[in-house]
VMD Tcl script that draws the C-alpha trace (Angstrom):
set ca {
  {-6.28 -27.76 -71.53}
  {-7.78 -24.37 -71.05}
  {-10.71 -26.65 -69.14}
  {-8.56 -27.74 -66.66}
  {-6.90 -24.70 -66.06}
  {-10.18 -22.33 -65.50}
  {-11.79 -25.40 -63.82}
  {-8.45 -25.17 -61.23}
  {-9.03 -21.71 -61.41}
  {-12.36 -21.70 -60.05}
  {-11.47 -24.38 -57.42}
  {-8.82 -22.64 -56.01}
  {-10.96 -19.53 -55.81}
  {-13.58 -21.30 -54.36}
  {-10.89 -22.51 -51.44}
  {-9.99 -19.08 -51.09}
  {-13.28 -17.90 -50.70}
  {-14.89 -20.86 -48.60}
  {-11.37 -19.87 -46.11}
  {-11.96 -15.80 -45.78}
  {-15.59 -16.72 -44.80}
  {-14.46 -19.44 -42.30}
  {-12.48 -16.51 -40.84}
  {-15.14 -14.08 -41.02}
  {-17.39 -16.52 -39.35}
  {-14.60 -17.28 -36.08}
  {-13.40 -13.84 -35.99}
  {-17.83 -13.22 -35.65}
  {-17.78 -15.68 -32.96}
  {-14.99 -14.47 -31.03}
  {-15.95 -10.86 -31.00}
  {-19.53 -11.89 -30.30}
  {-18.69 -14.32 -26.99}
  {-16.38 -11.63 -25.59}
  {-19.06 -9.19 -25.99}
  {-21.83 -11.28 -24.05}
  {-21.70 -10.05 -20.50}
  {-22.45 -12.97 -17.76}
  {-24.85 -11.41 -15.69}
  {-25.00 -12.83 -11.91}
  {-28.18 -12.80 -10.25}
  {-28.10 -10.58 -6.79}
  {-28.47 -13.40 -4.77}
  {-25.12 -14.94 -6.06}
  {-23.33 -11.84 -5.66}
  {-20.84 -11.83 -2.59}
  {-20.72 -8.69 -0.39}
  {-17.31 -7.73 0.22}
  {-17.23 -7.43 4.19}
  {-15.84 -4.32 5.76}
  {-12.30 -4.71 7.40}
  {-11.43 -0.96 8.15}
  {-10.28 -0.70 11.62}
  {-11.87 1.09 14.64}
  {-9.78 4.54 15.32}
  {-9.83 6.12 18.68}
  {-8.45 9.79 18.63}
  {-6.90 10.69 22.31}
  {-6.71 14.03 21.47}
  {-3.30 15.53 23.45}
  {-2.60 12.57 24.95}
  {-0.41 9.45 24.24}
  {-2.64 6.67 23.30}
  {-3.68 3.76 25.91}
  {-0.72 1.34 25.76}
  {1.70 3.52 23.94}
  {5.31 2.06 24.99}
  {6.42 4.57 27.94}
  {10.05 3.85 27.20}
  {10.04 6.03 23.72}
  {11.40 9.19 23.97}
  {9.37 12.08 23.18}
  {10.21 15.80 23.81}
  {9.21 17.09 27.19}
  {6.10 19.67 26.86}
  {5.07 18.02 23.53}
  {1.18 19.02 21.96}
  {0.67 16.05 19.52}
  {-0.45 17.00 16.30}
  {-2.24 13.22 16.35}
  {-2.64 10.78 18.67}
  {-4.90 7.47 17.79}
  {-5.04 3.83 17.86}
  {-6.28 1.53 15.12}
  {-8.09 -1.59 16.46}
  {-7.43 -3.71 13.69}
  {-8.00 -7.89 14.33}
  {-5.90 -9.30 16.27}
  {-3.33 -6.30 16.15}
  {-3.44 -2.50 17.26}
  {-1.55 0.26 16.13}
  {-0.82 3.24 18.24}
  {0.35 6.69 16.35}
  {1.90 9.47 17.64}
  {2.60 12.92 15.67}
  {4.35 16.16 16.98}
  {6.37 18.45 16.40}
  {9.84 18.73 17.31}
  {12.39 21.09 17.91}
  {14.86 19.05 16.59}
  {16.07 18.75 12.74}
  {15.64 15.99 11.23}
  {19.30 14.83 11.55}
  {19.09 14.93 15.53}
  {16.04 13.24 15.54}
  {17.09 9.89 13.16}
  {20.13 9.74 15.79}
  {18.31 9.82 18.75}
  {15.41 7.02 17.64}
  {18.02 4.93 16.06}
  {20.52 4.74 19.11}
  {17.09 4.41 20.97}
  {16.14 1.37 19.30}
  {19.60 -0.26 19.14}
  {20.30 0.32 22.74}
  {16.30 -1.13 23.26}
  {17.29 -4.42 21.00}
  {14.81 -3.85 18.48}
  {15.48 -5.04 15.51}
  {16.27 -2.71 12.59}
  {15.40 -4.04 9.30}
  {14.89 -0.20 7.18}
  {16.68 2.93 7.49}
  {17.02 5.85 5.65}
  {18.39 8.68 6.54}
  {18.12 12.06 3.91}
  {17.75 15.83 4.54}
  {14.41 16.02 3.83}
  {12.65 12.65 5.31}
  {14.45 10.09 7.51}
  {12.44 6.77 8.47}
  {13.14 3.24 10.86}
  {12.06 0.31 10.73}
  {11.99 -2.30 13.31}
  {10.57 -5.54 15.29}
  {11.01 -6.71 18.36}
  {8.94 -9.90 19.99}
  {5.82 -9.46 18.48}
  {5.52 -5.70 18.16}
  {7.16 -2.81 14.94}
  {7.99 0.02 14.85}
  {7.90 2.81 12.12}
  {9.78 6.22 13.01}
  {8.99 8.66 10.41}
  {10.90 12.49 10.49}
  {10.38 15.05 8.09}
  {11.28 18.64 7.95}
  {8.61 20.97 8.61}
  {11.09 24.11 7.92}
  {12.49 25.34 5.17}
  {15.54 25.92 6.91}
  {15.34 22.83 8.73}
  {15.78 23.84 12.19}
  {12.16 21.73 13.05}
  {10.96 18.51 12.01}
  {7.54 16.38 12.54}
  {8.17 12.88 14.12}
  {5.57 10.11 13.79}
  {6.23 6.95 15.83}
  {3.77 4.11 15.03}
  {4.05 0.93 16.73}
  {1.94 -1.94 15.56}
  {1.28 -4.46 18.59}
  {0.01 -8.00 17.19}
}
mol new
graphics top color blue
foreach p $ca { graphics top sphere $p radius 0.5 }
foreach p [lrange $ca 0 end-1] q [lrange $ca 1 end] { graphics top cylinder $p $q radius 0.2 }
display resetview
């Protein structure tokens, strides 16, 4: 009986064995095929072409096709002024500041665009930063005011409107 037993033994040992190696071997495999790096020949690779847009500064002026309806402060020196020539769609940026808080100037563009029919989608309106959000036709509009003061009496405005 003691035959059978240690031949059992030895079989079940060998199973044991014969199944930690067939793990060593796939976990070898595994580790070795994630390891191999595919290496693409420079003539397969693709360049990534540029998309960045063309920017024209206009210095202290509004930017060609601005809309002339949008009210900005009389007297104004824009901090920026630029289009981006993107394709098939420009945006035109305007940045000053204002001698309005931030308050006064979230009323005025928002009664502005309301009264203009555009199309308000965002608004929010804190102490700090206010911001709008709105289409109409083809064209949107982002309104961006933040305080520039730390007693609030001034605020930056920047009014982008995307034509497409």
């Amino acid at each position: 009986m003691e035959d059978i037993e240690q031949i059992s033994h030895k079989k079940i040992i060998a199973i044991g064995v014969s199944i930690v190696v067939i793990i060593a071997i796939a976990f070898f495999a595994i580790y070795k095929q994630k390891g191999d790096e595919v290496v693409v020949p420079v003539a397969e690779q693709k360049v990534a072409t540029s998309t960045a847009p063309q920017k024209t500064e206009f210095g202290a002026n509004k930017p060609a096709g601005f809309p002339t309806d949008i009210p900005v402060e009389k007297d104004i020196k824009f901090d920026q002024s630029y289009s981006l020539d993107y394709k098939g769609q420009k945006q035109l940026t305007i940045v000053f500041l204002s001698a309005k808080t931030v308050k006064e100037n979230f009323t005025l563009y928002a009664d502005f665009l309301k009264k203009q029919n555009w199309n308000l989608s965002k608004e929010y309106e804190g102490p700090k930063v206010s911001s709008l959000y709105g289409t109409k036709e083809s064209n949107d509009i982002n309104v961006t005011i933040s305080g520039s003061t730390t007693d609030g009496s001034k605020s930056q405005v920047s009014i982008s409107v995307l034509k497409k």
